[in-house]
C-alpha positions as CSV (number, residue, x, y, z in Angstrom):
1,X,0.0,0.0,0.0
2,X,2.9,2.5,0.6
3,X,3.7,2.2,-3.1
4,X,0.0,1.4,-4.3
5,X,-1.9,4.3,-2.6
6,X,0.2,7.2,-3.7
7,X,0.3,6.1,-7.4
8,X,-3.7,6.1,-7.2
9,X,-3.9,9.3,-6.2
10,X,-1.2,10.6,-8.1
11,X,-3.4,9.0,-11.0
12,X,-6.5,10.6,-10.2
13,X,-5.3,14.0,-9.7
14,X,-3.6,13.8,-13.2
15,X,-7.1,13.2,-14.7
16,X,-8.2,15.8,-13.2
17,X,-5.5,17.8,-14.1
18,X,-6.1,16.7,-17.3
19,X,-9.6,17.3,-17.7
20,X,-8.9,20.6,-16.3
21,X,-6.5,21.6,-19.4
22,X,-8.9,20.4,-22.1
23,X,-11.7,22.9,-20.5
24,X,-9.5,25.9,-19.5
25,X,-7.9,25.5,-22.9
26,X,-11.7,26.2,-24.1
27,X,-12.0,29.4,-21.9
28,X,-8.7,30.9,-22.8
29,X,-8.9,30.8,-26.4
30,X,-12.8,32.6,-26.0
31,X,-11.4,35.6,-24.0
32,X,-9.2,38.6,-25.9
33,X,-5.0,37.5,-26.4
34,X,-3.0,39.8,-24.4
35,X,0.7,40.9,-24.8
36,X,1.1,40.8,-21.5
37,X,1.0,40.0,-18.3
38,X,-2.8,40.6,-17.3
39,X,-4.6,39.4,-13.6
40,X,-7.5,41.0,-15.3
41,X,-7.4,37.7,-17.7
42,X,-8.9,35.9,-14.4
43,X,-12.0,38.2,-14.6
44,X,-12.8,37.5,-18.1
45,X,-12.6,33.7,-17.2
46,X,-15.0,34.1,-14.4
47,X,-17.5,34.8,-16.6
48,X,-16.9,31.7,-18.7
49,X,-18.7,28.5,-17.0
50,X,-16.5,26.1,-19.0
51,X,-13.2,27.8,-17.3
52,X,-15.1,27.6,-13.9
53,X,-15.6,23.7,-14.7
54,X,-11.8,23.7,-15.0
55,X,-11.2,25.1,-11.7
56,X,-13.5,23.1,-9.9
57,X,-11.2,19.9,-11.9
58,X,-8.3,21.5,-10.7
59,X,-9.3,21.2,-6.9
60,X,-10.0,17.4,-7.4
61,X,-6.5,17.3,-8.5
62,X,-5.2,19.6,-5.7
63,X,-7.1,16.8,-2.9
64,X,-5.5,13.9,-5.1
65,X,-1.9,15.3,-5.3
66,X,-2.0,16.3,-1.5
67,X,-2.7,12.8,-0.9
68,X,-0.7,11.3,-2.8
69,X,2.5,13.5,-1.6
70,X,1.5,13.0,2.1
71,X,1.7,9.1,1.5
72,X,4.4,8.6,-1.3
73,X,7.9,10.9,-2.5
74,X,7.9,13.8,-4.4
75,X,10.4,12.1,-6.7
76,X,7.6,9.2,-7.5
77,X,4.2,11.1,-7.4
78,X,4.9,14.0,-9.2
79,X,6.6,12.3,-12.8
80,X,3.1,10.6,-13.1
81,X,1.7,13.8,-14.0
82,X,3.8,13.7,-17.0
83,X,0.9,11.5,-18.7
84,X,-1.3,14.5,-18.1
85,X,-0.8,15.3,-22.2
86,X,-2.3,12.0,-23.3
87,X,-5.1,12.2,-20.8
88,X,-6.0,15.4,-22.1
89,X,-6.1,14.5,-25.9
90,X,-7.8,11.4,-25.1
91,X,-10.5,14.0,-23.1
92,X,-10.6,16.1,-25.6
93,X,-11.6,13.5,-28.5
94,X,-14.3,12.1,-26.2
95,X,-15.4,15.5,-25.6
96,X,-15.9,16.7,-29.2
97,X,-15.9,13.1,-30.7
98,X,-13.1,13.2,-33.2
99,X,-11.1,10.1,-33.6
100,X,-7.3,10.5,-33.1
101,X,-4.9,9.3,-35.9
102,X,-2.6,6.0,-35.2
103,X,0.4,8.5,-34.3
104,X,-1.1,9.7,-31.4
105,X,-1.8,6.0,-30.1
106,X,1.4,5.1,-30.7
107,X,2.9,8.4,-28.8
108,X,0.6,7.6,-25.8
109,X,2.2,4.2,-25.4
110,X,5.3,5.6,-26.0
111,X,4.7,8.2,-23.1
112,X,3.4,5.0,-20.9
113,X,5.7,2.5,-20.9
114,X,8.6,5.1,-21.2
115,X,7.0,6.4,-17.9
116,X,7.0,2.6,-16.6
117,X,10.3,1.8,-17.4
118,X,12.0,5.0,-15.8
119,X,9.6,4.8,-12.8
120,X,10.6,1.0,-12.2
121,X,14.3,1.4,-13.1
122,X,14.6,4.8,-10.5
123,X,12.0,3.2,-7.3
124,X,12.5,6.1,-5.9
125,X,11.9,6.0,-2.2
126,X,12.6,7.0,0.7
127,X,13.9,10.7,1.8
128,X,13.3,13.0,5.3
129,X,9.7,13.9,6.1
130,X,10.9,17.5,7.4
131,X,12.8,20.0,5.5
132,X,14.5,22.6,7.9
133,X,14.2,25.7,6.5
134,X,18.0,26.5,5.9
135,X,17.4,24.3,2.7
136,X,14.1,25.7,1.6
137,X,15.3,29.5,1.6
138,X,17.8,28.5,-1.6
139,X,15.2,26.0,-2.8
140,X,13.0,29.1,-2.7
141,X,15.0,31.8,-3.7
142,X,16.3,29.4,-7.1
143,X,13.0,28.4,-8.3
144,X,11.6,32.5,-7.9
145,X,14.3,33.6,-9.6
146,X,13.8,30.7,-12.4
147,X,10.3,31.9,-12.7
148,X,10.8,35.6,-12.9
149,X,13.8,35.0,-15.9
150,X,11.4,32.6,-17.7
151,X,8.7,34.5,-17.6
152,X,9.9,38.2,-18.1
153,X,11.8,36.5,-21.2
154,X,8.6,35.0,-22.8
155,X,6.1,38.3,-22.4
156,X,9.2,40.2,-24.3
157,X,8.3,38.1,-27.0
158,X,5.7,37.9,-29.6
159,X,2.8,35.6,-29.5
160,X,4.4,31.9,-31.0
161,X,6.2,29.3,-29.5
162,X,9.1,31.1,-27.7
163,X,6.9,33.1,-26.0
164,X,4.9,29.5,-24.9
165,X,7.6,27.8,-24.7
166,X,9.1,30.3,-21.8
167,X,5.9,30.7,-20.2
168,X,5.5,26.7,-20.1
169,X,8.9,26.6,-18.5
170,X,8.0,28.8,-15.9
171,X,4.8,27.4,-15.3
172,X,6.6,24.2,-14.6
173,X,9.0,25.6,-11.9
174,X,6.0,26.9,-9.9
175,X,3.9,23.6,-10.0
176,X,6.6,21.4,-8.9
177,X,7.6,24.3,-6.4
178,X,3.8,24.0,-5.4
179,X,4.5,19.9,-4.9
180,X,7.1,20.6,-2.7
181,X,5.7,22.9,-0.4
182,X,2.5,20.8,-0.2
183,X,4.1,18.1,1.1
184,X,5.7,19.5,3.6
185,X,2.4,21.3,4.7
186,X,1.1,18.0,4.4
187,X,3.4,16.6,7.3
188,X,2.6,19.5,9.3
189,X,-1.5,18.8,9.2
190,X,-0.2,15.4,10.6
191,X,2.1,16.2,13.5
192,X,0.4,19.6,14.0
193,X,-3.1,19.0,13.1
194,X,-5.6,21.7,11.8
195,X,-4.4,24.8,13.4
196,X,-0.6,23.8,12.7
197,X,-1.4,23.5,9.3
198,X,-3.3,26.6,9.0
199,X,-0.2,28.4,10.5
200,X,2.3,27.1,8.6
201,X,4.3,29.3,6.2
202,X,4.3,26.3,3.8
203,X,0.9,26.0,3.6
204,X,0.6,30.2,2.4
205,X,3.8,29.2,0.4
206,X,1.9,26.2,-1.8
207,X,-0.8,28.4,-2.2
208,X,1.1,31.1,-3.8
209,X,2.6,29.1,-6.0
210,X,-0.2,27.6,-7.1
211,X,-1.9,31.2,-8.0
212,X,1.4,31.5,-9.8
213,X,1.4,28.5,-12.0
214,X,-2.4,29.3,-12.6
215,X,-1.9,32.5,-13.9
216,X,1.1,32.0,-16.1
217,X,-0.5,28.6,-17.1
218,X,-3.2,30.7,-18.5
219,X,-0.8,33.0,-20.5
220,X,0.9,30.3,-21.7
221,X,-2.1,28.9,-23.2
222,X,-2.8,31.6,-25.0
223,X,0.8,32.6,-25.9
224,X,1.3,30.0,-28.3
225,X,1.0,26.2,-29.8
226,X,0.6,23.3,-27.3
227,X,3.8,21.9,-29.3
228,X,6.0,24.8,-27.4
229,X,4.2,25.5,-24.2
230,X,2.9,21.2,-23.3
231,X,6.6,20.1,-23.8
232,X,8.2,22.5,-21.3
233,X,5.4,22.4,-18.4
234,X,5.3,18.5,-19.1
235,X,9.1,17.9,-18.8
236,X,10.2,20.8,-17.2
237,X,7.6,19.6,-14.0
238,X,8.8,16.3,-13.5
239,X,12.7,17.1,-14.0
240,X,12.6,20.6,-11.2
241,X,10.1,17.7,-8.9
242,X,12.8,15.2,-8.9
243,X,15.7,17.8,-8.3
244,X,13.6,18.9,-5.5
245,X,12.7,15.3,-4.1
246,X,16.4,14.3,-4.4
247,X,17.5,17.7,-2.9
248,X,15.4,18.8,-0.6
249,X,13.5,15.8,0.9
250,X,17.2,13.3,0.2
251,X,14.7,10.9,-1.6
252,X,16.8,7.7,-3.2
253,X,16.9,6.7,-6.6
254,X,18.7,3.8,-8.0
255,X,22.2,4.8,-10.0
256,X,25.1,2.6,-11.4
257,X,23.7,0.3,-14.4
258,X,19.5,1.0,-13.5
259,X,20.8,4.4,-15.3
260,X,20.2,3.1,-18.8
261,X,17.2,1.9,-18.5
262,X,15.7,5.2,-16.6
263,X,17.6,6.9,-19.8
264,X,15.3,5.1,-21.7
265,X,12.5,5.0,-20.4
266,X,13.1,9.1,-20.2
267,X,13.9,9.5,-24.2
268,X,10.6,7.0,-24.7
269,X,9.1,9.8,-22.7
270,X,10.7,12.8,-24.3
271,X,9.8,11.5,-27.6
272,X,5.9,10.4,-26.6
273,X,5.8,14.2,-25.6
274,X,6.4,16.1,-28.1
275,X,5.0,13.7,-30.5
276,X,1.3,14.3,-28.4
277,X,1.7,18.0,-28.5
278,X,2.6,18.1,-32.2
279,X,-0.6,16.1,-32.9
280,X,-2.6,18.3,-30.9
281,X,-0.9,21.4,-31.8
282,X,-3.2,24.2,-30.0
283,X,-5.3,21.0,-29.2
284,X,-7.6,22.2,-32.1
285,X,-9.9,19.0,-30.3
286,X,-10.5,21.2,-27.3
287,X,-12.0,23.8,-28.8
């Protein structure tokens, strides 16, 4: 159950992460493109029901990743959100009732078993259940500074994929930043309880974050194809989550010869990846 439990959840909060993209896609692309960066975006999407079923998705997910972080490592949970991509195209062709091509099949197993492989080969495990702060202040001040050079480069730039790309990238630093604070505020509503939790400066921390990476997830949507900005909050997610597993909470993973096959399984991955997005290149079957 200690490796079962955690892999469910992590599961069901990618659907629901999922589902969330293929509707928010929806409401972004009916509001007016800005230039840049806008909170007044969020307004517009109030008004859109669609964009509010994609919050209330993106709770679900919040409840399943919390579990799933309080119960399993960072450096296992969060990399199953990498099959968030062809969980949303699959949505997406339900949802409009277009039948993907062969290629996108074939990328989705790719993506799978390339997920399997590097998951089986790593087992990561393990790691401290408290991070002293010492370590989180250049966790924190590294992954802000990542964010701010990501995204100031990608609103200099014209709408197309650099501008995606970037914004992607910087999307990514702030959800797996959001991971990692969770799960510590996750061990805290255990040793602490309610009011412990509530007082926590890594429970405000996660939450900021997660405003964060909602707001420039938003921009990123609408800054460019899915082939620049899916890539770079796919990938660039489960590579700053690992770093931050291994890091921060010393979480193991296997080295020495299990290396190739995680290599594999990674450029399996990689390959499934872009493959998806370029199939559902401004996921056309969302909208």
């Amino acid at each position: 159950m200690a490796f079962v439990l955690p892999v469910l959840f992590a599961l069901l909060a990618a659907f629901s992460n999922a589902l969330a993209t293929v509707l928010q896609r929806r409401a972004a692309l009916s509001v007016p493109q800005t230039q840049g960066f806008r909170p007044g975006l969020i307004l517009d999407l109030l008004r859109r029901p669609v964009w509010l079923g994609g919050m209330l998705a993106v709770v679900v997910a919040g409840v399943g990743q919390a579990v799933a972080l309080a119960t399993g490592p960072l450096s296992l949970v969060q990399p199953l959100f990498v099959l968030e991509l062809p969980l949303a195209l699959l949505l997406a062709s339900l949802l409009t009732g277009n039948r993907l091509p062969e290629v996108v099949w074939l990328a989705v197993g790719g993506v799978v078993v390339g997920l399997g492989v590097a998951l089986a080969s790593a087992a990561p495990q393990g790691g401290r259940t408290e991070v002293p702060l010492d370590r989180w202040v250049p966790a924190l001040a590294a992954c802000a500074g990542l964010v701010v050079l990501l995204a100031a480069a990608g609103f200099k730039r014209p709408v197309g994929k650099a501008r995606a790309g970037c914004l992607g990238a910087a999307t990514a630093v702030c959800y797996a930043l959001t991971a990692g604070l969770m799960k510590d505020s996750m061990r805290v509503l255990d040793t602490d309880g309610l009011v412990g939790f509530l007082t926590a400066w890594q429970t405000y921390g996660f939450a900021l974050a997660g405003v964060c990476a909602v707001l420039l997830l938003e921009h990123a949507m609408q800054g460019g194809p899915l082939v620049a900005s899916q890539p770079a909050l796919t990938l660039g997610d489960a590579t700053v989550s690992l770093l931050l597993g291994v890091v921060l909470y010393r979480e193991d993973v296997r080295g020495d010869w299990w290396l190739l096959p995680q290599l594999v399984g990674v450029a399996l991955i990689v390959v499934g990846v872009f493959n998806l997005a370029r199939c559902g290149a401004d996921l056309r079957t969302a909208q």
